[in-house]
C-alpha positions in Angstrom: 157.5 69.2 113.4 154.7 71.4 113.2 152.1 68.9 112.7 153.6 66.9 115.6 153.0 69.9 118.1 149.6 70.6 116.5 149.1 67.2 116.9 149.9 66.7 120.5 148.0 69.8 121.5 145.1 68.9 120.0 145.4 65.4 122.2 145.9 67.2 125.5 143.0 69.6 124.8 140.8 66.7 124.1 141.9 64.7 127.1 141.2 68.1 129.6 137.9 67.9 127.8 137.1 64.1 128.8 138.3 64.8 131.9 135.9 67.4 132.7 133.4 65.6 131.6 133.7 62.4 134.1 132.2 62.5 137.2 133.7 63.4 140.4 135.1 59.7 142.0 133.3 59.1 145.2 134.5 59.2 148.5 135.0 56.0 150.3 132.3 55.7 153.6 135.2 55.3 155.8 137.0 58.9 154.0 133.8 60.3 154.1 133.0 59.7 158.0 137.0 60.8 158.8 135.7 64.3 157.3 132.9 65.2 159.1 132.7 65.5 162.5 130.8 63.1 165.1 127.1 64.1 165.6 126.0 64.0 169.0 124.1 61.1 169.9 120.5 60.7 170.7 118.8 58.5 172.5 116.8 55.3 171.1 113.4 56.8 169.6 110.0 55.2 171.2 108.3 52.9 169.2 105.5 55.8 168.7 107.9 58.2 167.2 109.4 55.7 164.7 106.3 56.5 162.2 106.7 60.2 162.3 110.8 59.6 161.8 109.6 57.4 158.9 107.4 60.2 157.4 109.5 63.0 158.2 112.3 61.2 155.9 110.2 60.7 152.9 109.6 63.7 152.0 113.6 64.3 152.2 114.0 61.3 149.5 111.2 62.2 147.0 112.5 66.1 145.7 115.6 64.6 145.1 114.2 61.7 142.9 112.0 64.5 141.0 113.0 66.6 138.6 111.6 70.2 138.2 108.6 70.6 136.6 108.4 73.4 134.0 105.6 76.3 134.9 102.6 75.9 133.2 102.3 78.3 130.4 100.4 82.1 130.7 97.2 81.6 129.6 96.6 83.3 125.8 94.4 86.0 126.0 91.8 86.9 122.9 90.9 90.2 121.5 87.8 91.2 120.6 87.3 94.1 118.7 84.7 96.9 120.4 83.1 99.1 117.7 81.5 101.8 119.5 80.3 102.9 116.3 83.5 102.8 114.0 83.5 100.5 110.9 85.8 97.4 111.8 89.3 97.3 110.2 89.0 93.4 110.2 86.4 93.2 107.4 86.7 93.6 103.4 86.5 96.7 102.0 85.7 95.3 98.9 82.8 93.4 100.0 82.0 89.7 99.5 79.6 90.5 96.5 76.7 89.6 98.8 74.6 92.5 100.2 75.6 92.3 104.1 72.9 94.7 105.5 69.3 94.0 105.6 67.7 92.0 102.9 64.6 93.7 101.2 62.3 91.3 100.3 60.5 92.9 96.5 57.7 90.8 96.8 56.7 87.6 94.9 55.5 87.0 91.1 56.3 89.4 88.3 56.3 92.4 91.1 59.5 90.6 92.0 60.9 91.2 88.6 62.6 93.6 86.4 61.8 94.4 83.1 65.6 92.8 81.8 64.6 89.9 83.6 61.5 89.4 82.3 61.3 87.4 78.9 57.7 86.7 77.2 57.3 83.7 76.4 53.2 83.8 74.5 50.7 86.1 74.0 47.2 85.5 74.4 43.4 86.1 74.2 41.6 86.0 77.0 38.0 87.6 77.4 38.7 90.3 74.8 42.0 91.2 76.2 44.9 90.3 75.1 47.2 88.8 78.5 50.7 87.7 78.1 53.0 84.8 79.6 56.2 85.6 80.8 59.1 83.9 82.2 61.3 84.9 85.3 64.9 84.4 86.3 63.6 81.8 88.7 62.7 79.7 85.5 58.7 80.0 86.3 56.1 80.9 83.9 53.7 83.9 85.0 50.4 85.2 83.2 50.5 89.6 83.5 47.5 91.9 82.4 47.8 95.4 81.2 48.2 97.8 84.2 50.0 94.8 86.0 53.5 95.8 87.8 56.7 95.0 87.4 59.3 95.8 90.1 61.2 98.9 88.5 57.9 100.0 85.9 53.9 98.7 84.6 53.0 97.0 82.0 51.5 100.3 80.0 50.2 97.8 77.5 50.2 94.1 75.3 50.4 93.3 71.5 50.3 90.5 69.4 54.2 91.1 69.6 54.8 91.6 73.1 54.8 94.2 76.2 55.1 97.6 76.2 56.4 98.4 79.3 56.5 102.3 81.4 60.3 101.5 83.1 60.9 104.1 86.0 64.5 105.3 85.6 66.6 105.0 88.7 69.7 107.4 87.2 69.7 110.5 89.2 71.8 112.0 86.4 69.2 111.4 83.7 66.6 114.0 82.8 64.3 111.2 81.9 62.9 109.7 84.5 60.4 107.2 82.7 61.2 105.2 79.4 59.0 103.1 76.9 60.3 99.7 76.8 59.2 97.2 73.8 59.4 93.4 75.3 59.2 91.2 72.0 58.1 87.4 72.2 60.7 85.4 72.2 60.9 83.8 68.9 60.3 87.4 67.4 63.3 88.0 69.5 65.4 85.2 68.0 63.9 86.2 64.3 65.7 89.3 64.2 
């Protein structure tokens, strides 16, 4: 029994659903004119009006064959950040591991290089003195001279064995300023 009303309720609330749903039956012309009341009449419109009538009722039919447009969307506005001298909270902290501030140019040759970068690669005679070939981190082969510099010292002076280089300490911690470093060829250096 229960499933029975359940059952017929569950019919009549779908019918009073589909019901709603339908469209409203239209009215009949002849109902339709019984409803309203007579409008007055006019008389005939000259053939000179008949164009403006004509206008005049076109734009009555086209905003009911449109639909509404949406309105456009607000236009996105950008930020831009304005240092005025602060640091900007956008960039890395950390850094990229490039140097982002000015580059400083240490000159070309062995003045370019350091004394850990420098590897020698022969020693030789040349007019009485003894010069010395040595290799850079850019793969090229340089000739140096005693009293020749190097980017963080001078070359103090050359041996059959290698440089003797004057390296100018950069630690501000250290009471040494200056140290004495030995540059050994390099198959001396591969001997040991």
């Amino acid at each position: 029994m229960r499933t029975l009303t359940f059952a017929l309720a569950g019919s009549l609330a779908l019918a009073a659903v589909v019901r709603a749903q339908q469209p409203a039956p239209q009215t009949t012309p002849n109902k339709a004119a019984a409803q309203q009341p007579a409008a007055p009449q006019t008389p005939a419109a000259k053939p000179a009006d008949k164009p403006a009538d004509k206008a005049a009722e076109k734009p009555a039919d086209k905003p009911a064959d449109k639909t509404p447009e949406a309105a456009p969307p607000p236009p996105q506005e950008t930020y831009t950040y304005q240092a005025l001298g602060r640091r900007d909270p956008f960039l890395n902290l950390l850094g990229t591991g490039r140097d982002t501030g000015t580059a400083t140019r240490r000159g070309e040759g062995p003045a370019s290089m350091t004394t850990a970068e420098v590897s020698v690669r022969g020693v030789l005679q040349s007019r009485g003195a003894l010069v010395a070939m040595i290799t850079g981190p850019d793969g090229k082969t340089y000739v140096v001279h005693q009293g020749d510099k190097l980017a963080d010292g001078n070359i103090k002076s050359i041996t059959p064995q290698g440089l003797i280089v004057i390296q100018e300490v950069n630690d501000p911690l250290s009471l040494v300023k200056q140290r004495e470093v030995t540059k050994l060829l390099r198959a001396l250096e591969v001997a040991k």
